[in-house]
N, C-alpha and C positions, 0 to 999 in steps of 0.2 A: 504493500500500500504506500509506503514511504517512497520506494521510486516511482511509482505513478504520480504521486503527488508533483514530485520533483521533475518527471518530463512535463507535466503538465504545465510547469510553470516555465519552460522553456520554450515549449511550443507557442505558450504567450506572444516570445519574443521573435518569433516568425510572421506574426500577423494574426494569429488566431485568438476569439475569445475564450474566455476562461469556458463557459459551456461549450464553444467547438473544442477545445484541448479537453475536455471531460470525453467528450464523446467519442471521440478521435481514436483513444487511449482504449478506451472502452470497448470497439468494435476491434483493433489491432490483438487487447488482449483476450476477447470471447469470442472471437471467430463470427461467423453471421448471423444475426440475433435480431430479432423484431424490432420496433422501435420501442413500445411497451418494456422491454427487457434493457435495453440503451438507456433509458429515463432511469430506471429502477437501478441499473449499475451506477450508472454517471452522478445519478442521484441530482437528475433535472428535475424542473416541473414540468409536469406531464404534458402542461400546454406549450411548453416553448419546446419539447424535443424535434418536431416537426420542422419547425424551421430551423431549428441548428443544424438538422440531418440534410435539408434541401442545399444549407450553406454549402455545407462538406461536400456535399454533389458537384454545387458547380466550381467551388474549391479543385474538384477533382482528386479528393481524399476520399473519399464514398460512394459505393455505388446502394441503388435504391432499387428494389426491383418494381415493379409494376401492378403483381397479385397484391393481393389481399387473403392476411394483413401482411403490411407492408416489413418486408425483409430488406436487413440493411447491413453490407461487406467493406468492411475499410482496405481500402489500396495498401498495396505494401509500402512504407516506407520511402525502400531505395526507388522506389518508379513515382512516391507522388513528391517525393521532398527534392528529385534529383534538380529539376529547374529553378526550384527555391533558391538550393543550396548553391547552383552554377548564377544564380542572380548576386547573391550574399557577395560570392566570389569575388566577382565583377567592381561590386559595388567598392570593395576593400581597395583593390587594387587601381580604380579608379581615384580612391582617397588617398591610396599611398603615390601616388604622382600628383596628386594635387599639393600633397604636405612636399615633396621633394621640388618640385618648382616654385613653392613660396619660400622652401630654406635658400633654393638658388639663390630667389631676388633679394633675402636678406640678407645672405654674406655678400652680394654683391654691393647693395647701399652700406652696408660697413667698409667695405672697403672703398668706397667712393668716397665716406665721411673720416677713413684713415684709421676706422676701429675692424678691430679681430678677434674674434673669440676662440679664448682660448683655456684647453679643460684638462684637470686635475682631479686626483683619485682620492677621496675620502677613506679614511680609515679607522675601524673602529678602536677603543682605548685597548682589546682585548689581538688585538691582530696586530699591533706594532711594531711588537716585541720580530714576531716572525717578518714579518716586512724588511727589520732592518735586518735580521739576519743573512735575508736575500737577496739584500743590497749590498750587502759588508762581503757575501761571497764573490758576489758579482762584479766588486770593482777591479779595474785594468790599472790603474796608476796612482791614484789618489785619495784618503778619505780625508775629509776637513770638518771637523766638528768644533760646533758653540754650544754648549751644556750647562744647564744648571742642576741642581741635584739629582732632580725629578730625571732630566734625560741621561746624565752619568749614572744612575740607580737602571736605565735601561740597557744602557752600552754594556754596563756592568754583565750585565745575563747573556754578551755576546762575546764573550773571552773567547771561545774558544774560536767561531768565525774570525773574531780578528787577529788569534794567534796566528791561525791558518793563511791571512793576506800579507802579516809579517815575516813570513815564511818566502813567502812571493815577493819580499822585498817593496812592498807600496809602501807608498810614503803616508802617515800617519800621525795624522796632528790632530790634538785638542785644545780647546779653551777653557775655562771652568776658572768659575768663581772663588775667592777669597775661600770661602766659607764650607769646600768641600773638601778644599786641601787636609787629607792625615784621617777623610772619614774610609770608610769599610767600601762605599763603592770605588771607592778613590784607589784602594790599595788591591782592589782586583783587576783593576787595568795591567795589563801586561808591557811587560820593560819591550820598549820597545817604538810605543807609543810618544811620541816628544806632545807635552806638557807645558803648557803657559797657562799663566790665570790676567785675568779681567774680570770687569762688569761685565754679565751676562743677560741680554732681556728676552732671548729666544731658544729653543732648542733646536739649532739648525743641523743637517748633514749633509754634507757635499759630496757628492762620488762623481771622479773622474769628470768632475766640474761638466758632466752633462746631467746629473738628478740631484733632486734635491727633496728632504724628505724632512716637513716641520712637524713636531709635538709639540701639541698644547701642556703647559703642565698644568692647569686648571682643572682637565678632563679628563688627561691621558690620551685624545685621539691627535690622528695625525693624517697630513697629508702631502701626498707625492704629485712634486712636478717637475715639469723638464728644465732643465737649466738652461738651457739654450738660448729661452724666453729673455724677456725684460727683466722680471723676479730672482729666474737664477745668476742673472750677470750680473745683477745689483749685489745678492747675497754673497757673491763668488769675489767682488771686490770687497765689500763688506769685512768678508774673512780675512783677505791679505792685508789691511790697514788693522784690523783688530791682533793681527798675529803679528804686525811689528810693532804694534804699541804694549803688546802685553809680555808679562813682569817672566822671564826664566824662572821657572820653580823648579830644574833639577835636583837642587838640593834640598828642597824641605820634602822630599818625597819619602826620607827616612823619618822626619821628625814626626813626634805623635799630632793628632789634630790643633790641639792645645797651643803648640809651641810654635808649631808653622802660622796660627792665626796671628801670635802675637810678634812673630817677625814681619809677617804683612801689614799689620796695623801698625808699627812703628815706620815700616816703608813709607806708607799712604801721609802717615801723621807728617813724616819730618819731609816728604817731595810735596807736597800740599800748602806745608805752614811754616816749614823747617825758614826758609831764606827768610822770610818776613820776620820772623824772631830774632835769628841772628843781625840783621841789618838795624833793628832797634836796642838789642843789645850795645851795640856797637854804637850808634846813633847815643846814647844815654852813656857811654863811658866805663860800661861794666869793664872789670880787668877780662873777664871771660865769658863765654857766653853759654850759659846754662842749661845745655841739651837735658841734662838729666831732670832739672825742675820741671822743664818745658814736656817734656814727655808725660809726668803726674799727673801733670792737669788733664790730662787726655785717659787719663787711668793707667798708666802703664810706671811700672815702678819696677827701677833697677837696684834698690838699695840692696835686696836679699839678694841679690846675684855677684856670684863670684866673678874676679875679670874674665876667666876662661870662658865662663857664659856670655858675657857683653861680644868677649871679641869672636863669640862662634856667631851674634847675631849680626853685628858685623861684617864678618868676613863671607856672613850668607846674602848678604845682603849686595856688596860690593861685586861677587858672580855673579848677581842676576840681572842687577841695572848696571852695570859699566866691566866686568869680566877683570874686576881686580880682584884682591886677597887681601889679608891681614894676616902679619907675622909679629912675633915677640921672638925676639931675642934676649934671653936669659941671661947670658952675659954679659953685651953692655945696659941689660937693661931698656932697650928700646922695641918701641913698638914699630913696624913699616907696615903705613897702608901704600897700597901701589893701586893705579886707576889705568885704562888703556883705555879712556876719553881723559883727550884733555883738554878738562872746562870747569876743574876746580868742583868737580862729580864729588868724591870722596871729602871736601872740605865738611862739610853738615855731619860726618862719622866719625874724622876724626875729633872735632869738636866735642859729639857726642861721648866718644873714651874718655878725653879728656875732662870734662864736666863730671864724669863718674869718679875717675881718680881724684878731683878733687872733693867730690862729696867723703872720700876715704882717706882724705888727710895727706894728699900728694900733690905737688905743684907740677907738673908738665910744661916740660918746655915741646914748642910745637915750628919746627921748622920745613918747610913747604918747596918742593920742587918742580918745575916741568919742564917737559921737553915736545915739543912742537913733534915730533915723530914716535917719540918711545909712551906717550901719557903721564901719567904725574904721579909721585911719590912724596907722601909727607912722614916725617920720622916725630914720633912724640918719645922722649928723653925724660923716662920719669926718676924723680929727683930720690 
């Protein structure tokens, strides 16, 4: 009964009324049966079978006989539906070149007004993960990524794809913010991988600077486009200014989360505010200019730190914004920062040492070098 019901209401959608689809169904499934019997099945009223039957007639779904009483045989199917259904046909593919000549005229007025549309793959928060896998497999030269937790918590779950394109030699570069540096997704990246930190406002992926694959972290979804576009060329410069402006973190890559935040926060503090403090130092006639007060006020306190910790911050610091070092020498006593820019980079660090030694009851003498080819060397001479 329930698929009766149910062609019935399809046959609706052929042109018939709901009493011709009663009746229709009726005579298909009891073979040839009075009209009396068609009502009683169909469950018409008795006055209206008569002309739903004559319908079916000239429908040419029914035949009617002549005696009395009146006997009535449904046409089969495939011989009364067959012209319907080669109409239906018709019709569709009539509509599907109607819709194909009206897409023509409108890509054509876009491109006469100098727009183009242009289409990208939605992806659910749950299919990402596998997306970028088959991205990560699939790259020929290059991946460039901009990550904030959210999308390093996803790279994270693709170690071993990316062990596999390190393997292959591609080049492999990340961005990742301040704040990820020393965590658990952080330390599942594979050596391998080169590492710089930034502000990060998106989670992009570059492959072979022809795809590009964003996540939302809001959602978790994401989606794939072609780089070739305006979008990818934008993001694919985007990357390369973002990658020479951001900070080397090879070395805080051992340190705990903790300790790498607070080498970075003393970066940002003293390349942000560092010269404006020493220039009023100076400006006011201090004998010295007080890195290590200047830093407090920002929350960052060196008193409980031994020198060997100052000058490990230090000399982390000096690898990753200008590829110097920091040496002590035990014997005379002196400290050498060395810089390979030379612009007077290392001044704001070595001040900084010095400003500590003198919170520890030490006068530092601080004598300054440079050399137009080799970068610059300042020796602090603690007394």
């Amino acid at each position: 009964m329930g698929k009766e019901r149910e062609i019935t209401v399809s046959l609706e959608e052929f042109g018939l009324s709901q009493y011709e689809a009663r009746a229709y169904v009726t005579l298909i499934t009891r073979g040839t049966i009075s009209a009396s019997e068609v009502a009683y099945y169909a469950e018409l009223p008795r006055t209206k079978v008569y002309p739903v039957l004559l319908k079916l007639q000239q429908k040419k779904l029914a035949i009617l006989s002549k005696s009395k009483p009146v006997l009535c045989t449904g046409i089969a199917p495939e011989d009364a539906f067959d012209d319907i259904v080669h109409e239906q046909i018709n019709k569709v593919e009539a509509m599907n070149n109607l819709v194909s000549k009206m897409k023509k005229i409108s890509e054509e007025s876009k491109k006469a007004r100098g727009a183009e549309e242009k289409r990208y793959f939605h992806l659910s928060a749950n299919y990402v993960v596998n997306q970028m896998r088959t991205m990560i497999e699939g790259a020929k030269s290059s991946i460039h990524i901009t990550a904030d937790s959210w999308g390093l918590s996803i790279l994270a779950e693709c170690k071993e794809e990316i062990l596999s394109v390190l393997r292959r030699d591609l080049e492999v570069r990340l961005i990742v913010p301040v704040s990820v540096i020393g965590s658990e997704s952080f330390r599942v990246i594979p050596e391998g991988v080169t590492i710089r930190s930034s502000e990060i406002i998106q989670n992009c992926f570059i492959f072979d600077d022809t795809e590009l694959l964003l996540i939302d972290s809001t959602n978790g979804k994401g989606a794939v486009f072609s780089a070739t576009d305006i979008l990818g060329a934008s993001q694919t410069r985007l990357f390369a200014q973002l990658w020479k402006d951001a900070l080397k973190i090879d070395n805080l890559s051992e340190m705990t989360k903790s300790q790498a935040l607070e080498v970075c926060k003393i970066i940002n503090v003293i390349n942000q505010n560092g010269l404006g403090f020493a220039l009023h130092s100076i400006l006011n006639s201090k004998k010295f200019v007080d890195f290590a007060k200047f830093l407090e006020k920002s929350g960052i306190s060196l008193k409980e730190k031994t020198l060997e910790q100052v000058l490990d911050i230090v000399n982390s610091t000096l690898e990753m914004t200008c590829a110097g070092k920091v040496q002590y020498d035990s014997k005379t006593n002196n400290i050498i920062l060395e810089s390979k820019i030379n612009s007077g980079h290392s001044l704001p660090w070595a001040m900084l040492i010095e400003s500590y030694l003198e919170q520890k009851g030490n006068h530092p003498k601080m004598i300054y070098h440079s050399d137009s080819h080799k970068g610059e060397m300042i020796h602090l001479k603690i007394n």
